[in-house]
Backbone as numpy.savetxt, mean C-alpha at the origin, in Angstrom:
# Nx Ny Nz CAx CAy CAz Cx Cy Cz
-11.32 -3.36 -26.79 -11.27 -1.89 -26.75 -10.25 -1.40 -27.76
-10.55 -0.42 -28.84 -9.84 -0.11 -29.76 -8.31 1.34 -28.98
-7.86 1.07 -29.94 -6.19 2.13 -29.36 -6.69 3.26 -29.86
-7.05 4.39 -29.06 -7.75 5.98 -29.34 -6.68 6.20 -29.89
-5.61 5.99 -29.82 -4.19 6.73 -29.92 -3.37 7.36 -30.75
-4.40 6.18 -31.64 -3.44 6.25 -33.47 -4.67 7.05 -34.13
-4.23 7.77 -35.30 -5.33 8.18 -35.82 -5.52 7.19 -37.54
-5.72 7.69 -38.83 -6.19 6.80 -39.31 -4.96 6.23 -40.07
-3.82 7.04 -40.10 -2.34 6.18 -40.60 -1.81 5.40 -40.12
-2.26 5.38 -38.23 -1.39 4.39 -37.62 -0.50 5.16 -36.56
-0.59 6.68 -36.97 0.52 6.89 -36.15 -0.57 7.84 -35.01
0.48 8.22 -33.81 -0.28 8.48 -32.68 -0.78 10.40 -32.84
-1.64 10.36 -32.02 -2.17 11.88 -32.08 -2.60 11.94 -30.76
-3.28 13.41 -30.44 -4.01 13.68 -29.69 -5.61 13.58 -29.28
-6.16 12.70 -28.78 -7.40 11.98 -28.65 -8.36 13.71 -28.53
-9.51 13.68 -29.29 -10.49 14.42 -29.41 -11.26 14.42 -28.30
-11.42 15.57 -27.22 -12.18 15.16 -26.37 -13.46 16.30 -26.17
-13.40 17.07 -26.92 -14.32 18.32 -26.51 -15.56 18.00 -26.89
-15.96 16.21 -27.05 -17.76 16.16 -26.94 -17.82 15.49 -25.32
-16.79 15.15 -24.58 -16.78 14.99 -23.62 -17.32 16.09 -22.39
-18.54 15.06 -21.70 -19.32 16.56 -20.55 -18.30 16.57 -19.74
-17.86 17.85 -18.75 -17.38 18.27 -17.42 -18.04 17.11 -16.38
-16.89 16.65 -16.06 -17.10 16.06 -13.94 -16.44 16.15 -13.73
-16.84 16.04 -12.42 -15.39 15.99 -11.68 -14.58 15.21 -11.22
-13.35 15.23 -11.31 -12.29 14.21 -11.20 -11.49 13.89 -10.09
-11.04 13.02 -9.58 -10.21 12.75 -8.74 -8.82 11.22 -9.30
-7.69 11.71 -8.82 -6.95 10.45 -8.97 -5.81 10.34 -8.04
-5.89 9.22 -7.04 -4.81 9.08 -5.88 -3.91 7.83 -6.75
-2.39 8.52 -6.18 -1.65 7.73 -6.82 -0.74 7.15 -5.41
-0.22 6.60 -5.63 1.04 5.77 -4.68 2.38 5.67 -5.09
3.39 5.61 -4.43 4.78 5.15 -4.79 5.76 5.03 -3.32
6.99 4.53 -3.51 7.50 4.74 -2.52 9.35 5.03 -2.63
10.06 5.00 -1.91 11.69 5.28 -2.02 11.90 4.77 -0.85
13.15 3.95 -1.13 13.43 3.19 0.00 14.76 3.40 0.30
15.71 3.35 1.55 16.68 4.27 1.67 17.01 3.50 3.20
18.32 3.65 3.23 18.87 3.56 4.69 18.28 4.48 5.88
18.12 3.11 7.08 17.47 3.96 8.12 17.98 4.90 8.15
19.30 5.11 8.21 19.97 6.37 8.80 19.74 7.36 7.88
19.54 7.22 7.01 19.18 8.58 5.61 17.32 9.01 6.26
16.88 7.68 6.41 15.66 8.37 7.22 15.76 8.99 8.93
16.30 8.79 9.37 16.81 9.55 10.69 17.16 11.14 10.87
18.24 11.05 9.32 18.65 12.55 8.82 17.19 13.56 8.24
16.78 12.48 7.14 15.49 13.06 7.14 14.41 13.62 8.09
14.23 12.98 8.99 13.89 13.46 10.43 14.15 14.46 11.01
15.45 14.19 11.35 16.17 15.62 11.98 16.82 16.74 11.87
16.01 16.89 10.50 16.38 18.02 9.45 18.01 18.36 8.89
18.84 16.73 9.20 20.13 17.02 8.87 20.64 16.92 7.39
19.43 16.75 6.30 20.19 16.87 4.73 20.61 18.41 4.53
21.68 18.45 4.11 22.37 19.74 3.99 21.69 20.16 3.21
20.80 19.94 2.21 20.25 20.44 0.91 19.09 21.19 1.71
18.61 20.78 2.91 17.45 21.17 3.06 16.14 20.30 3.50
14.70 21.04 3.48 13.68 20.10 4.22 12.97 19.24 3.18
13.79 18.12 3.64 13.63 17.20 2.21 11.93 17.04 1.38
11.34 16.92 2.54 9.89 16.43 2.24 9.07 17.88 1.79
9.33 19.09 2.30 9.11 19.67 1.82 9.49 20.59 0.38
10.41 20.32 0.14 10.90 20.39 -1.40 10.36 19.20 -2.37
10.29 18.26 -1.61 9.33 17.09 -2.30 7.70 17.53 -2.56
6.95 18.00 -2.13 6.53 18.40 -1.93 5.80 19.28 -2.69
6.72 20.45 -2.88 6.30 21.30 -4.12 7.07 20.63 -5.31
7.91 19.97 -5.25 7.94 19.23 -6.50 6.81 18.41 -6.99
6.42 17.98 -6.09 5.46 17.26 -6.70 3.98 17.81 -7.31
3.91 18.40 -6.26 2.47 19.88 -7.05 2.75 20.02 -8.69
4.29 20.82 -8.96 4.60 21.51 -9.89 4.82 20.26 -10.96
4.99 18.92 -11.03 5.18 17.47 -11.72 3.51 17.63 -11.80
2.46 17.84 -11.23 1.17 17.46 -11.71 0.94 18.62 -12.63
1.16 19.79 -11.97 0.64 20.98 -13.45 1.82 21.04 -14.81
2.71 20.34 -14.56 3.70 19.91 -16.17 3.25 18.81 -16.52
2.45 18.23 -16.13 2.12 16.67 -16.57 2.24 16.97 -18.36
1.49 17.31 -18.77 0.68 17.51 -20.58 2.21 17.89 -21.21
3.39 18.54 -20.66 4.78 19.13 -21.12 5.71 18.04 -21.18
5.15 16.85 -20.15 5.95 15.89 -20.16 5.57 14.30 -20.64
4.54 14.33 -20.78 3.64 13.06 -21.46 3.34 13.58 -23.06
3.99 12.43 -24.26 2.97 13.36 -25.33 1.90 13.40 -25.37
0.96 12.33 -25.20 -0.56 12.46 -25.64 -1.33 12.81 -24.56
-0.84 13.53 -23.31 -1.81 13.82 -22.22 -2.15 15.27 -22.91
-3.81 15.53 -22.18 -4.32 17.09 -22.21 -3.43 18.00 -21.38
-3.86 19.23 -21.44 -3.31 20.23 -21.14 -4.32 20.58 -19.47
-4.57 19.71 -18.84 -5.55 20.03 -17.78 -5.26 20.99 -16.97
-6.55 21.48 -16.68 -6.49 22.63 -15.27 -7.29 22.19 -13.76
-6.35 22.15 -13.10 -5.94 21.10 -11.83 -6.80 22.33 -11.05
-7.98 21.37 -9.95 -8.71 22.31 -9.16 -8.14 22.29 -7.62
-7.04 20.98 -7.87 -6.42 20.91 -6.41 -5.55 19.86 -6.33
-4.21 19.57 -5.77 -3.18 19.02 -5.39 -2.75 18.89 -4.35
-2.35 17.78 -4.10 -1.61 17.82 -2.57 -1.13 16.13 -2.62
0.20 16.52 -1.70 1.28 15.31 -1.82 1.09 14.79 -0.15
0.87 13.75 0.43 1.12 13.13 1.62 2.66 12.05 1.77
2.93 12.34 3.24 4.13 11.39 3.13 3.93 10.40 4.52
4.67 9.32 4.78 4.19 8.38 5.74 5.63 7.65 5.36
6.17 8.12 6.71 7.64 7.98 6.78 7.95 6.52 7.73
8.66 5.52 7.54 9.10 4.41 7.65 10.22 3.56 8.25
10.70 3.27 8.70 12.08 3.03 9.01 12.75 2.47 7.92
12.73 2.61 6.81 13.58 1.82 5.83 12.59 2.40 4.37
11.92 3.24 4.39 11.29 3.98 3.32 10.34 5.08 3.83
9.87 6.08 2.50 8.94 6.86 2.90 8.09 6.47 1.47
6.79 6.31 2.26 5.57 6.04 1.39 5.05 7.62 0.59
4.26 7.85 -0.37 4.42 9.09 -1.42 2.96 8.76 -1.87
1.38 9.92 -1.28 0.28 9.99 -2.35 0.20 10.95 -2.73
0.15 10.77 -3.70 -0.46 12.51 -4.34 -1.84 12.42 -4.88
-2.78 13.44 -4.67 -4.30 13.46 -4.89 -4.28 14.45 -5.40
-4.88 14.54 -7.17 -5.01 15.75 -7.10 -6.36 15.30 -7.91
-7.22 16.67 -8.13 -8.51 16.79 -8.87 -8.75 18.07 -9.86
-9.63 17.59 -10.12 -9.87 18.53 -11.85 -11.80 18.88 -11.78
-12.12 19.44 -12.96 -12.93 19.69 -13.20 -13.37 19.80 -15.05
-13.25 18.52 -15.43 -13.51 18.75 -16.42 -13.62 17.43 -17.95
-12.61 17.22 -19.07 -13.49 16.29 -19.73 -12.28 14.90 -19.81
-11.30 15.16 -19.12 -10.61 13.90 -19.46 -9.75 13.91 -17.97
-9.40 12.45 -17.73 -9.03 12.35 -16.45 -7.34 12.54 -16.24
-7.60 11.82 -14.59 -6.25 12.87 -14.27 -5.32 12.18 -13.62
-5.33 11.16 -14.08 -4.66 10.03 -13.44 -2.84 9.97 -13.59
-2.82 10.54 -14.61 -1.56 10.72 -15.22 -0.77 12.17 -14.47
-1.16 13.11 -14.22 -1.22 13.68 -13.49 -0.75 13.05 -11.74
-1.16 12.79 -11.38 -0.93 12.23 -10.00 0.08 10.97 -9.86
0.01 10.28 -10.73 1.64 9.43 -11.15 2.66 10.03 -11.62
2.11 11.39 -12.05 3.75 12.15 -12.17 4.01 12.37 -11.38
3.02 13.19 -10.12 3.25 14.14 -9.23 4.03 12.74 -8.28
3.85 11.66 -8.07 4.29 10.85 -6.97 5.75 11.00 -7.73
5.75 10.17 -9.03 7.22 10.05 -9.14 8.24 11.10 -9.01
8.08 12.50 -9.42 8.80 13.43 -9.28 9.28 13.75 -7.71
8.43 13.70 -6.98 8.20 13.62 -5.99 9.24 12.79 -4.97
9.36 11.40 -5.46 10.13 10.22 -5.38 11.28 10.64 -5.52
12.05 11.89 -6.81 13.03 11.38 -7.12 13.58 13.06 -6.79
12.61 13.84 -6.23 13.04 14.68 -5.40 13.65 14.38 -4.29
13.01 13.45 -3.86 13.59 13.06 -2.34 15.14 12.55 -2.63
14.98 11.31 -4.03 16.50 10.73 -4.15 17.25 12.40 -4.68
17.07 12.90 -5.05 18.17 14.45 -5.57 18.59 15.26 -3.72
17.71 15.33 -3.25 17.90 15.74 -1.89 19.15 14.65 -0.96
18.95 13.26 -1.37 19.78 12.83 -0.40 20.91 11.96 -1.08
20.67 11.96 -2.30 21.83 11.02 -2.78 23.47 11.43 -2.47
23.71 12.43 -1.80 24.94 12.69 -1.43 25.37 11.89 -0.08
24.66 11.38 0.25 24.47 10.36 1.58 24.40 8.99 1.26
23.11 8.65 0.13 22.51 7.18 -0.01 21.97 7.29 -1.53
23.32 6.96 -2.13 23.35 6.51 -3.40 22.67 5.07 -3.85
21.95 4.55 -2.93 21.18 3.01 -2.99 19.86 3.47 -2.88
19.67 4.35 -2.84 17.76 4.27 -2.44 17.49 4.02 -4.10
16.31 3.54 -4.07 15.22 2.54 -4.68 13.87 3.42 -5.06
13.82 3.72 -6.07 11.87 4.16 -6.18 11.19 3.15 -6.77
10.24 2.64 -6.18 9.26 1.25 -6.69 7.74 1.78 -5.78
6.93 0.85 -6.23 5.42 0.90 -6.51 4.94 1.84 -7.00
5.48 2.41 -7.45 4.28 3.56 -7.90 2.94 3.26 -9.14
1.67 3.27 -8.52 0.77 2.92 -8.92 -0.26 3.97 -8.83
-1.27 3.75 -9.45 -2.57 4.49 -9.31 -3.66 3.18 -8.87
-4.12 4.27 -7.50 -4.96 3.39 -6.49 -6.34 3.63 -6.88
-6.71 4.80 -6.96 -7.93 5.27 -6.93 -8.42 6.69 -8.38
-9.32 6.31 -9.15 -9.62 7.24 -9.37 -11.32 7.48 -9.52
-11.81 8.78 -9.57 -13.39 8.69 -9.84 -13.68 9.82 -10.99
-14.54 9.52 -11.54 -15.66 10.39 -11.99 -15.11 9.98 -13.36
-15.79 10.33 -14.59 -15.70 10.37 -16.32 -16.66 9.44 -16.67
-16.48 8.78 -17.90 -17.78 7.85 -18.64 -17.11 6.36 -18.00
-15.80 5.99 -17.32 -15.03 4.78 -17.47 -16.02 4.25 -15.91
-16.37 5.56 -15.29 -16.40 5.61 -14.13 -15.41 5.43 -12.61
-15.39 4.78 -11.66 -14.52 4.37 -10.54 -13.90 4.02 -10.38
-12.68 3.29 -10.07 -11.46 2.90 -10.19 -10.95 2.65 -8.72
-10.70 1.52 -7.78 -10.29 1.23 -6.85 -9.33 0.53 -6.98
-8.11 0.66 -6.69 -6.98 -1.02 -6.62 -7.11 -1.93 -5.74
-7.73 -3.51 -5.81 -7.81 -4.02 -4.58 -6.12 -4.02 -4.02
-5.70 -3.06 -2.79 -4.58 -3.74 -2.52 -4.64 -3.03 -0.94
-3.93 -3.30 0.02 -3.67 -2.60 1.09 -2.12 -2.43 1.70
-1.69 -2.56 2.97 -0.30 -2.44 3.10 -0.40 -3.25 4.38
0.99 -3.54 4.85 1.37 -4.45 6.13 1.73 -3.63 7.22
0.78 -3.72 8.61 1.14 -2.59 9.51 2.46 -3.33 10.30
2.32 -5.00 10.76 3.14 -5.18 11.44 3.10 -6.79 10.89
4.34 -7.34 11.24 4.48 -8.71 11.37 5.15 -9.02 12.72
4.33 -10.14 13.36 4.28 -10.75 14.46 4.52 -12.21 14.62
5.28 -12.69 15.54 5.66 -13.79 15.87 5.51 -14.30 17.17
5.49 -15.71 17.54 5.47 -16.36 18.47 6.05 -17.81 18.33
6.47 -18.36 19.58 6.82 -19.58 19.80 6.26 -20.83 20.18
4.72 -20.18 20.95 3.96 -20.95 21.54 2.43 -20.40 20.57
1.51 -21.58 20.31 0.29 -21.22 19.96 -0.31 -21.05 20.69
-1.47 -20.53 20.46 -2.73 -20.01 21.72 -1.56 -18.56 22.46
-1.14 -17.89 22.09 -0.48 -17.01 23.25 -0.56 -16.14 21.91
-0.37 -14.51 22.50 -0.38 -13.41 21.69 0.99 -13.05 20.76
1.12 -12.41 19.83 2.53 -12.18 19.01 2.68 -11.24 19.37
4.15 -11.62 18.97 4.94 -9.99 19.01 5.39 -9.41 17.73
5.25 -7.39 16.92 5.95 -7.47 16.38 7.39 -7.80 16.31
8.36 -7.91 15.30 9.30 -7.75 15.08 9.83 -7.14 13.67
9.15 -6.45 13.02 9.29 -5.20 11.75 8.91 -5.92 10.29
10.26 -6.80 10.68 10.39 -7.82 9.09 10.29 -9.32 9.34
9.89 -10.11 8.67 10.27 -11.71 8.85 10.41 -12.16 7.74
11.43 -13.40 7.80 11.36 -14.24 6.02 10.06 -14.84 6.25
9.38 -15.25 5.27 8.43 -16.62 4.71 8.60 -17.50 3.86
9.08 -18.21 4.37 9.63 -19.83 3.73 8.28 -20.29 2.91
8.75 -20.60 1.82 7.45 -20.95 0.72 7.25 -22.59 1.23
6.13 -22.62 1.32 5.30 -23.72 1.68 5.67 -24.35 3.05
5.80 -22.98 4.08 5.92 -23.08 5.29 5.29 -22.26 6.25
5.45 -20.93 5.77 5.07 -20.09 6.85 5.96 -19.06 6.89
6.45 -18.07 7.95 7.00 -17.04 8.85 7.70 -18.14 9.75
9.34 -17.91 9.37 10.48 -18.53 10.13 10.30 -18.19 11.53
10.35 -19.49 12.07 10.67 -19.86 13.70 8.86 -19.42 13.76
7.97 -19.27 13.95 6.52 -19.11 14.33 6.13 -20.33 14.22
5.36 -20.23 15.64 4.90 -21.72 16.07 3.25 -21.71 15.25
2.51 -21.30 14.52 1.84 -21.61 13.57 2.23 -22.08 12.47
3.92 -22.23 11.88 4.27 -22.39 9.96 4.41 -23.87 10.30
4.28 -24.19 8.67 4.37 -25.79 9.30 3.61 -26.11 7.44
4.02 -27.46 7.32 3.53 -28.04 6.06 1.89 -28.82 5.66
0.98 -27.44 6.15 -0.39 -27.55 6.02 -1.04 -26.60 5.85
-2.36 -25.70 5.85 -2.89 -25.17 4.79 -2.94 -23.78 5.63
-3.13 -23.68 7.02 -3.32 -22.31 7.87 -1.18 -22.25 8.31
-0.65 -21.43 7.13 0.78 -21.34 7.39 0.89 -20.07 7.81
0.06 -19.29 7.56 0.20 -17.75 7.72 -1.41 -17.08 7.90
-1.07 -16.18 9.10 -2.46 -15.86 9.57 -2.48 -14.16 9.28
-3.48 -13.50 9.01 -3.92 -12.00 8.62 -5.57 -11.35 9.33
-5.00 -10.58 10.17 -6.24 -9.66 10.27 -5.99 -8.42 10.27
-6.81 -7.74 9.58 -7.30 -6.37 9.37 -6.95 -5.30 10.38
-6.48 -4.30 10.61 -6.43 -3.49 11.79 -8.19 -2.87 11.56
-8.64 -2.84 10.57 -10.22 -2.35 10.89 -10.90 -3.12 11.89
-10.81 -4.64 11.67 -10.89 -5.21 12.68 -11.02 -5.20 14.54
-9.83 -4.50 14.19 -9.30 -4.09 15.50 -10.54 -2.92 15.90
-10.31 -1.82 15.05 -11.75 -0.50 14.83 -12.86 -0.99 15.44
-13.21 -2.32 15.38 -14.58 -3.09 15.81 -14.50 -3.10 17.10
-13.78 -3.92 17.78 -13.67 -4.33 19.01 -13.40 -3.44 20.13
-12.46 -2.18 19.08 -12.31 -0.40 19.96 -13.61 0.18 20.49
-14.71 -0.54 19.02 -15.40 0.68 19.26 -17.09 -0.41 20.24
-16.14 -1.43 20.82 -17.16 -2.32 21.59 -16.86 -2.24 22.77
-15.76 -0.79 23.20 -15.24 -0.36 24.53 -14.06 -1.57 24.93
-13.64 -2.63 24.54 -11.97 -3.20 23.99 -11.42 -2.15 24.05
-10.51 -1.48 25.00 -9.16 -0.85 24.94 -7.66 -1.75 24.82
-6.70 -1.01 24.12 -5.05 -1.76 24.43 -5.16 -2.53 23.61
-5.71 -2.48 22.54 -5.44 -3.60 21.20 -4.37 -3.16 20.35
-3.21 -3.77 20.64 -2.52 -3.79 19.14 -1.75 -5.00 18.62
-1.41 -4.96 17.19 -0.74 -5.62 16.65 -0.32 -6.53 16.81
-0.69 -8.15 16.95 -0.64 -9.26 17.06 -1.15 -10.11 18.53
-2.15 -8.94 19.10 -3.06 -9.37 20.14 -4.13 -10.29 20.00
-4.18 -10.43 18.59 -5.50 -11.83 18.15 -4.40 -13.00 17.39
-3.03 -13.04 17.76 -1.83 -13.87 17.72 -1.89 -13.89 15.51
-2.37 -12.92 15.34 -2.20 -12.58 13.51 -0.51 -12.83 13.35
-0.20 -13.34 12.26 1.09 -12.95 12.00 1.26 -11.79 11.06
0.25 -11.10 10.22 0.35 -10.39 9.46 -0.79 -9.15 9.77
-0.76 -8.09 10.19 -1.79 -6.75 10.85 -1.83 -6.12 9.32
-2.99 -5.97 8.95 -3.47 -5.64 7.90 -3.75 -3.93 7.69
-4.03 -2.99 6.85 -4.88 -1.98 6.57 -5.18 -1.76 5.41
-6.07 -1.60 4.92 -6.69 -0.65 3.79 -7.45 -2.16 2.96
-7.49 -3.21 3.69 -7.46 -4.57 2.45 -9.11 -5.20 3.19
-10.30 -5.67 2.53 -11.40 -6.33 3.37 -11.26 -7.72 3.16
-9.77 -7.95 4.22 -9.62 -9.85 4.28 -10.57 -10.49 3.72
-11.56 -10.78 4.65 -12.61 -11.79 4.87 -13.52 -11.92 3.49
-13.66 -10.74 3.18 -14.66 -11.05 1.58 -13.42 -11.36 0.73
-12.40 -11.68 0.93 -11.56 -12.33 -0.07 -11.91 -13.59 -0.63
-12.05 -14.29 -1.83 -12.45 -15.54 -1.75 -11.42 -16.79 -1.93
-11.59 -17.91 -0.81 -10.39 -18.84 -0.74 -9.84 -19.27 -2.33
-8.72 -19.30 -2.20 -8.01 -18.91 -3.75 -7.33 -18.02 -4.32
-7.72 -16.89 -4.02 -7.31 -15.88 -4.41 -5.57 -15.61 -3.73
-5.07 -15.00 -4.52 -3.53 -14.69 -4.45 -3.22 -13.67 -4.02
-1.82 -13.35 -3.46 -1.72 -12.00 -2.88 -0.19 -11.72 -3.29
0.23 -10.62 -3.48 1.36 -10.15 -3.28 1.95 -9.60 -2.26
2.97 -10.20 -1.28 2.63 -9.17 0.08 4.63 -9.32 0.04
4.54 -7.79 0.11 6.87 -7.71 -0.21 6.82 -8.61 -0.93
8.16 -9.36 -0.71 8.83 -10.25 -1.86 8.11 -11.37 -1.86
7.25 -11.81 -1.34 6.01 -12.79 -1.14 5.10 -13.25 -2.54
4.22 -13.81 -2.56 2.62 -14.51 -3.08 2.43 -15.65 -1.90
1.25 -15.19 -1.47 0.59 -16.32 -0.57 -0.79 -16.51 -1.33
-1.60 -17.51 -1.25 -2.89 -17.67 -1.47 -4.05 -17.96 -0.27
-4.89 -17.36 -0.48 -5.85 -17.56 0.31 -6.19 -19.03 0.91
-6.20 -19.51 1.77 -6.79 -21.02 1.68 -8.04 -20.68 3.22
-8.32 -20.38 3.34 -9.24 -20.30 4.58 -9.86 -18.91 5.17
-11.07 -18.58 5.51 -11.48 -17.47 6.20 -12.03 -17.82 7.39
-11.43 -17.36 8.32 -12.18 -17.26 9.82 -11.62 -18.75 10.51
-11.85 -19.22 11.65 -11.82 -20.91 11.98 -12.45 -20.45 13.62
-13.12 -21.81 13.96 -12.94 -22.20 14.76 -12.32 -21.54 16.42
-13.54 -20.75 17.29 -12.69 -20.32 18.17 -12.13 -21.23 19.07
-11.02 -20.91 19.83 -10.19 -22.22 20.85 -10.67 -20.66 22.28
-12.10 -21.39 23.61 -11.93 -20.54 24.32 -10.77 -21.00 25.09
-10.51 -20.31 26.00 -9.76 -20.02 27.33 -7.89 -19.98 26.60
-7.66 -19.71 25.53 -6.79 -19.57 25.50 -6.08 -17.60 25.99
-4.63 -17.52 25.84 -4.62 -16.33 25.97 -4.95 -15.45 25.48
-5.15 -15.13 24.07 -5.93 -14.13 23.23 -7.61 -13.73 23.84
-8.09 -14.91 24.20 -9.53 -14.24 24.55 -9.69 -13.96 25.66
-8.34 -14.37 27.09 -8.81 -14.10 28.03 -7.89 -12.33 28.18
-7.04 -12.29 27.20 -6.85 -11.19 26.81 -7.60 -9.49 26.09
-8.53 -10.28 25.16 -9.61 -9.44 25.12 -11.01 -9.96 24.45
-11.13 -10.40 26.06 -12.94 -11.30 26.35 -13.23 -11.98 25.17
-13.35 -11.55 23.71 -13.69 -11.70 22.11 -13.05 -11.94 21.43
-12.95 -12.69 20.74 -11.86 -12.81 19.40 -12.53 -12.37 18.39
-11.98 -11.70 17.44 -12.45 -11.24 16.01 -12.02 -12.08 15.25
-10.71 -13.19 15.59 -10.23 -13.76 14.33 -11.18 -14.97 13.80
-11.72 -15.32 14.63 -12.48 -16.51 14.03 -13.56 -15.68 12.59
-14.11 -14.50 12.66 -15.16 -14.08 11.53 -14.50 -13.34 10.38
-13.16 -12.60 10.95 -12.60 -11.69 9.99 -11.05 -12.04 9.72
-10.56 -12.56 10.43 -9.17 -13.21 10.31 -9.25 -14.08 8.80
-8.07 -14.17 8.17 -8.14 -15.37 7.04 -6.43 -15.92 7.24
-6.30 -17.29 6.51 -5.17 -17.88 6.77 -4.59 -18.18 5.30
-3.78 -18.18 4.90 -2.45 -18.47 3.52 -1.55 -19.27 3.58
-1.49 -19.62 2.70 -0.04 -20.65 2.30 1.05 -19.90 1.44
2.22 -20.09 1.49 3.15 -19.45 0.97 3.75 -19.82 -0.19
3.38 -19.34 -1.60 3.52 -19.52 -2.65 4.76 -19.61 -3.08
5.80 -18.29 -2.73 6.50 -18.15 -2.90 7.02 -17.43 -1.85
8.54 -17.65 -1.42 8.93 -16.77 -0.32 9.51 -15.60 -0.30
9.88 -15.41 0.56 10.96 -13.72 0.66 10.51 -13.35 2.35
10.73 -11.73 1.83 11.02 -10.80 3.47 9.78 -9.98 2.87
9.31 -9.77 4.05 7.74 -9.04 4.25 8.42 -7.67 5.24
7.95 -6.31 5.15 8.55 -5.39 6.31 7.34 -4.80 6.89
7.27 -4.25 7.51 6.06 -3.38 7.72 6.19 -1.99 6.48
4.82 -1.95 6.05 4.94 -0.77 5.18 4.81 -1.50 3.64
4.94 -2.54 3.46 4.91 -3.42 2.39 3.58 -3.43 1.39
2.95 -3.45 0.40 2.09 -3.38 -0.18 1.71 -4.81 -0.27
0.22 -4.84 -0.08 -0.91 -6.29 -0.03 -1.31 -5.66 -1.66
-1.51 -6.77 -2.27 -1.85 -6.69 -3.74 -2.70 -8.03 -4.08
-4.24 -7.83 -4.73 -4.32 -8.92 -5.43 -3.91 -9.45 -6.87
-3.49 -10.52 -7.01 -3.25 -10.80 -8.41 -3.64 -11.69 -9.23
């Protein structure tokens, strides 16, 4: 693919787009800021002296998507048919999308990675008189649609919970964060161990299944998962494949196994899902996993 960028000296310009037809556009972006619980607590309880943090975030971030073209050189000058910032607040971060859409010949992706980051660093201007350590990281573009490139999905999802146990066959419990010892597993869990199922993952859609098979009281490490999944389709993963999960890489080594009846999980709820949609990993590399963490393939 040639660099639109340069024109015929080499040096950069503004890409020609007016033989380009009108569609319509969409582009969801991601990011996050990470911060002492207690800065998120304050956040909560409306105690930053500056004000309502998320909502000054907020319209910062709107007003970061319609400056986009003022602050990028080679972006267009687009006219935004709609914006809006979501937040999904954390005990140790707040997660940041911004969606916005267009109507017209070049996309808008750039746009919506401003709007997150500004957004991001609204929040750090709001509280840094408190928590001079917060952190802005991931910010990515997840999703975009419509133009000649067409669709744009990121395979990635996030970590709802990590769960542990002592005994196999019995249900987990969360506990927020855990290390994962590379080429072991999730410390102290009576599944890690120096063989190929070290770390177990299912889907909370999963869970969606079994809700909607009249299964009530399902949560988070009731099919003894060590890792509760969302936004990611485990199972069509193919064994091999790599993941980024927090300070982690695990690889795929297995989908589904083998149900064990009469243990506690099924007499817990009649069915197991993990044997079809569950998958299992080895730990590539280790670190701390939290809830809220981004699943990434790589």
């Amino acid at each position: 693919m040639g660099l639109t960028h340069f024109n015929e000296e080499g040096r950069a310009h503004m890409v020609e787009v007016s033989h380009k037809a009108d569609t319509k556009r969409t582009a969801i972006a991601r990011g996050r800021i990470k911060m002492k619980s207690e800065t998120i607590d304050r956040i909560k309880d409306g105690l930053i002296e500056k004000g309502d943090v998320l909502s000054v975030a907020q319209i910062g971030g709107i007003m970061a998507a319609k400056k986009t073209s003022d602050l990028i050189p080679m972006c267009h000058n687009i006219f935004l048919t709609g914006a809006d910032i979501r937040f999904n607040i954390l005990p140790e971060s707040i997660e940041v999308e911004a969606e916005v859409k267009t109507l017209g010949k070049t996309g808008i992706e750039m746009e919506a990675l401003t709007a997150v980051s500004l957004a991001c660093l609204t929040i750090y201007d709001m509280c840094k008189a408190i928590d001079k350590d917060m952190v802005i990281d991931s910010i990515r573009l997840v999703k975009k649609t419509g133009g000649k490139s067409g669709d744009y999905m990121r395979k990635e999802g996030k970590v709802l919970s990590i769960n542990i146990s002592d005994k196999k066959g019995v249900i987990k419990e969360p506990i927020g964060s855990g290390l994962f010892i590379e080429d072991y597993g999730l410390e102290n869990d009576a599944h890690s161990g120096n063989w190929h199922r070290q770390v177990s993952l299912l889907a909370i859609e999963s869970f969606d299944k079994m809700e909607n098979q009249g299964i009530e009281g399902l949560v988070p490490g009731v099919f003894a998962e060590n890792i509760t999944t969302e936004g990611i389709v485990l199972y069509e993963l193919p064994v091999g494949t790599r993941l980024r999960i927090g300070e982690t890489i695990q690889e795929v080594t297995q989908i589904g196994k083998e149900c064990h009846t009469g243990c506690a999980i099924s007499q817990k709820v009649g069915k197991c899902v993990m044997p079809k949609e569950g998958i299992f990993t080895k730990v590539i590399k280790g670190g701390i996993i939290k809830e809220g963490d981004i699943i990434e393939v790589i």
